[in-house]
C-alpha positions as CSV (number, residue, x, y, z in Angstrom):
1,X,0.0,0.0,0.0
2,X,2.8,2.0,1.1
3,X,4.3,1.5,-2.7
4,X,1.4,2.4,-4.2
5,X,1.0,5.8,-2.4
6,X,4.7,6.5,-3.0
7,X,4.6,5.4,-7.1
8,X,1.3,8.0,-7.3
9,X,2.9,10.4,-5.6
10,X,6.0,10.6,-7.4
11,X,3.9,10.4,-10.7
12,X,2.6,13.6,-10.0
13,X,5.6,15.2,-9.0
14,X,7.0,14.2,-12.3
15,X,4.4,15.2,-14.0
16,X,4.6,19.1,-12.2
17,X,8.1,19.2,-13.3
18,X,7.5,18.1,-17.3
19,X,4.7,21.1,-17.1
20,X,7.7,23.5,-15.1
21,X,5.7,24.2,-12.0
22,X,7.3,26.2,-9.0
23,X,5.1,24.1,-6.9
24,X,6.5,26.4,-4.0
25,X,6.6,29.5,-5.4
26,X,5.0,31.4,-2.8
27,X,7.5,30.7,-0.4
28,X,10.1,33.7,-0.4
29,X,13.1,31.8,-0.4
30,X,12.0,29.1,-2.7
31,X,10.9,31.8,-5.0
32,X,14.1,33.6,-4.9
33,X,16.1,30.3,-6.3
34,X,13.5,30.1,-8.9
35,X,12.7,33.5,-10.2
36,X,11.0,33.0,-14.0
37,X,9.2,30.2,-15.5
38,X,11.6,27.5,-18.1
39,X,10.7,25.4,-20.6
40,X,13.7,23.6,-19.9
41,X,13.2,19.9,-18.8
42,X,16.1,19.2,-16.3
43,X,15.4,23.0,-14.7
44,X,11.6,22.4,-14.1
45,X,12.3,18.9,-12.8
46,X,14.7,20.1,-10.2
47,X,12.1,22.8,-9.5
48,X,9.1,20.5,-9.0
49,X,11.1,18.1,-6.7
50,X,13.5,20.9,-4.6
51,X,12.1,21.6,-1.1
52,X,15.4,22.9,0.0
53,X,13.4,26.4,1.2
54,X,12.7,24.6,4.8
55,X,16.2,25.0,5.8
56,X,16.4,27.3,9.1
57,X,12.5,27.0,9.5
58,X,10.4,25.5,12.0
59,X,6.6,24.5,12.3
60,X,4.0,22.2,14.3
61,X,2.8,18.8,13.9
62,X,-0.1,16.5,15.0
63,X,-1.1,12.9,14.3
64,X,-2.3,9.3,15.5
65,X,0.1,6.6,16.8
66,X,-0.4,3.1,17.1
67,X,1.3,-0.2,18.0
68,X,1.0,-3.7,18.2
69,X,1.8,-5.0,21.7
70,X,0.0,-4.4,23.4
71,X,-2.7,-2.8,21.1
72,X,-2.9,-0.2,21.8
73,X,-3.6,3.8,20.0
74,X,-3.4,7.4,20.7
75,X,-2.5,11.0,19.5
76,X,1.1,13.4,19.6
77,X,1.3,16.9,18.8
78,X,5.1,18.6,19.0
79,X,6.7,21.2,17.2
80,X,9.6,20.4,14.6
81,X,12.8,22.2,13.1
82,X,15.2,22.2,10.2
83,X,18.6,23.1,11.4
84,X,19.4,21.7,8.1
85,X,17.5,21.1,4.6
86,X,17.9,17.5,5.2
87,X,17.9,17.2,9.0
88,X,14.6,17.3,10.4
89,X,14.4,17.3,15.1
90,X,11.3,17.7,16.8
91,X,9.7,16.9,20.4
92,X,6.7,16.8,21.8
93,X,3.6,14.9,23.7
94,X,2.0,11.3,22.9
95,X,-0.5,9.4,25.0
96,X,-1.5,5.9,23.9
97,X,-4.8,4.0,24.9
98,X,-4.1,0.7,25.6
99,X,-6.9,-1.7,23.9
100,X,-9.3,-3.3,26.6
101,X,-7.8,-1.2,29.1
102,X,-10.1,1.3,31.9
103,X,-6.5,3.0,32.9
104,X,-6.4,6.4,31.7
105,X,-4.4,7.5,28.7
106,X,-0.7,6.8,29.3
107,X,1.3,9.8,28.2
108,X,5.0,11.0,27.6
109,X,7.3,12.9,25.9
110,X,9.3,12.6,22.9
111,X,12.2,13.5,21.0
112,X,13.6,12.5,17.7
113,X,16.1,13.5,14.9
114,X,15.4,12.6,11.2
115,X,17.7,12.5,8.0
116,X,15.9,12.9,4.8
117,X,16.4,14.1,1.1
118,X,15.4,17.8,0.6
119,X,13.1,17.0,-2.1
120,X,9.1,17.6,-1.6
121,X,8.6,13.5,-1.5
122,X,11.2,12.9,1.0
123,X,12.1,9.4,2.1
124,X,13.6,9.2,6.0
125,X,15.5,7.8,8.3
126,X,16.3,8.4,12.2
127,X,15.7,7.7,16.1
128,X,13.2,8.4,18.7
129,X,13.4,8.4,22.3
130,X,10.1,8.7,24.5
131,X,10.3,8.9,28.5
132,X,6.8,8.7,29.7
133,X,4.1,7.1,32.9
134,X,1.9,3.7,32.8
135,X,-0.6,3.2,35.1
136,X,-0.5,-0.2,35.6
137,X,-5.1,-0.5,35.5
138,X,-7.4,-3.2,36.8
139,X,-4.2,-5.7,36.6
140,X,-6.1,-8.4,34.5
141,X,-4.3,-9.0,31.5
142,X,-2.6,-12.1,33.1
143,X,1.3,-10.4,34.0
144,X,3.2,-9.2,35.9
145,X,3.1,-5.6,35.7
146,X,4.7,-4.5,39.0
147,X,7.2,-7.3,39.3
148,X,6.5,-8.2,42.5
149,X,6.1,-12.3,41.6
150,X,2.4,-12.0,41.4
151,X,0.2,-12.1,38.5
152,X,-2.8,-10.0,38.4
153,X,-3.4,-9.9,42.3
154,X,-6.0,-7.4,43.8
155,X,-3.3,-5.1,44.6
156,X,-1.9,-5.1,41.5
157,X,-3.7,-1.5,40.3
158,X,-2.3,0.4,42.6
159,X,0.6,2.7,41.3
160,X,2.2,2.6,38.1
161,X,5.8,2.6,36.5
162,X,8.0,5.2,34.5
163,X,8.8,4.2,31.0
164,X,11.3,4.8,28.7
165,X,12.1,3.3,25.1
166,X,14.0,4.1,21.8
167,X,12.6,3.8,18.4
168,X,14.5,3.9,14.9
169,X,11.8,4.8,12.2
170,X,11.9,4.8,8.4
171,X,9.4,6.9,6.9
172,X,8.2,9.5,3.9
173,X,7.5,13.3,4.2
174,X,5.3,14.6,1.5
175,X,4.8,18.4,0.7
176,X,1.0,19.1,0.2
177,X,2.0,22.4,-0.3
178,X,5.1,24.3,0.8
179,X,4.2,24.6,3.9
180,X,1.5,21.4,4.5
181,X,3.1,18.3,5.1
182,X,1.7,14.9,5.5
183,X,4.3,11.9,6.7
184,X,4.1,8.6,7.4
185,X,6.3,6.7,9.3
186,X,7.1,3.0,11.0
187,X,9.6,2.3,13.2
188,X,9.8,-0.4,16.5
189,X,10.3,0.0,19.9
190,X,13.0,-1.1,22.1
191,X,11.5,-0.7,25.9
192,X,14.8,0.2,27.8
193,X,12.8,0.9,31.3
194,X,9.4,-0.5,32.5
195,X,7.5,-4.2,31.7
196,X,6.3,-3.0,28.8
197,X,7.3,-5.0,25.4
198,X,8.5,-4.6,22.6
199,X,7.1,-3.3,19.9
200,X,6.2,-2.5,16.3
201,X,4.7,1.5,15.6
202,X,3.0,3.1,13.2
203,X,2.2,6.6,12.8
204,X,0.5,9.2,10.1
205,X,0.7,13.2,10.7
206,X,0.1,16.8,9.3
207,X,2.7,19.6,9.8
208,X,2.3,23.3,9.4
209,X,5.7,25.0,8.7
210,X,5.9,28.7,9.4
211,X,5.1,31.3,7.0
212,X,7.4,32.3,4.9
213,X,5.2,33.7,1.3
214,X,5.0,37.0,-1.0
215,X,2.7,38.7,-3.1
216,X,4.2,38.6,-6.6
217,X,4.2,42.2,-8.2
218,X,4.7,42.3,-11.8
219,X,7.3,44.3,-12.3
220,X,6.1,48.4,-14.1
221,X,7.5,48.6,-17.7
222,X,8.5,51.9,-16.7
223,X,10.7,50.6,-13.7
224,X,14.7,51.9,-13.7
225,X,17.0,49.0,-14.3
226,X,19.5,48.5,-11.7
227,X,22.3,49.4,-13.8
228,X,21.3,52.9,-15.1
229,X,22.0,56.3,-12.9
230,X,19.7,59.4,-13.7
231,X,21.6,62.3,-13.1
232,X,19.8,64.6,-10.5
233,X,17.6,68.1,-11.7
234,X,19.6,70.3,-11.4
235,X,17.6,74.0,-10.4
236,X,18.1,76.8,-13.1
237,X,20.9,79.4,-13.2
238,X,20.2,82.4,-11.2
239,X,21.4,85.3,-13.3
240,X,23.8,87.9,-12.1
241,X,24.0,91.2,-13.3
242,X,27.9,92.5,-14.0
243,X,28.5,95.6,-11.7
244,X,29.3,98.6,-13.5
245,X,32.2,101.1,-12.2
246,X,32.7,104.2,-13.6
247,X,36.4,105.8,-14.1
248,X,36.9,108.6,-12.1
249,X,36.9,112.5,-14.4
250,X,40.7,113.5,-14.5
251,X,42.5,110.2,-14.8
252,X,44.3,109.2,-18.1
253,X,43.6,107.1,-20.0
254,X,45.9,104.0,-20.9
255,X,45.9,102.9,-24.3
């Protein structure tokens, strides 16, 4: 399924280069790389595909988690950063829901670091550490969750226990728009600290980078080119009158 999405998305991303879109020209910096429209083919190809204008931005993300063992669901929202075009770290809160469970949501915090292509369909790679509380619930689900040699005895929902885990993910970023992004991403999940196992994660999100977009204004046929200098107006001449000086009577005159 995965394949699929990924094949019709990159058919559409070819076929916004062949027609030489500047699918991000709003964006101010993207736009400044890409100033005029080409017909040529490897130009509007590297236009369609370059999302190299996230580089020093940052933004907010949301979306549903999920994971195998236990079942279990739930929700993170964070914010996210690009110290680099292709370097991607964020951090912020999950909670899961734990499949025939009464506890309330469990909940954490994350952190992670990605390395991807800058390219607006954006395969990744990188790690994810979480540090977060499980109430341990009505203590029926035949283990032992507080370790104390017991299995599901009365006392057994009482209390809970920290966890904390690491998680390398593979994944895809796709730019909607240039500041939309959806991404989907897998990854599984070493429990370092708490009963917990193992386990296999899936996740799907929307992030909103910040604004960064102009109003194109067409340029006036009348405008000065940068390389021509107009002298200033210069006011007119004030006239002045020569003063006249009479010879005194009595003088000679020198010829």
């Amino acid at each position: 399924m995965l394949v699929r999405i990924a094949l019709l998305l990159l058919t559409c991303w070819c076929t916004a280069g062949c027609s030489g879109s500047r699918w991000a020209k709003s964006d101010l910096d993207y736009a400044a790389k890409y100033p005029r429209h080409t017909d040529d083919l490897a130009r509007t190809t590297k236009q369609a595909i370059d999302a190299r204008h996230v580089y020093g931005k940052r933004g907010a993300y949301a979306g549903a988690i999920a994971r195998n063992q236990p079942a279990s669901a739930g929700a993170q929202v964070g914010v996210f950063a690009y110290p680099q075009s292709y370097l991607e770290t964020y951090g912020g809160l999950a909670g899961l829901l734990q499949e025939g469970s009464d506890t309330a949501i469990s909940g954490g915090v994350e952190v992670g670091a990605r390395l991807q292509t800058p390219t607006r369909l954006a395969p990744f790679v990188g790690v994810n550490g979480y540090l977060g509380y499980w109430p341990f619930g009505d203590g029926k689900d035949g283990r032992d969750n507080n370790g104390n040699g017991f299995v599901d005895e009365d006392a057994e929902d009482d209390g809970g226990e920290v966890v904390f885990a690491a998680k390398p993910e593979a994944g895809l970023h796709f730019w909607l728009t240039p500041r939309l992004r959806l991404t989907g991403s897998a990854g599984y999940q070493f429990v370092a600290e708490g009963s917990e196992p193992d386990s296999l994660t899936y996740g799907i999100s929307l992030s909103l980078l910040e604004t960064n977009q102009s109003c194109p204004v067409e340029a006036s046929s009348s405008a000065q080119e940068p390389w021509e200098f107009v002298m200033p107006q210069l006011p007119e001449p004030v006239p002045v009158s020569q003063p006249s000086f009479d010879m005194p009577e009595g003088l000679p005159r020198v010829e």
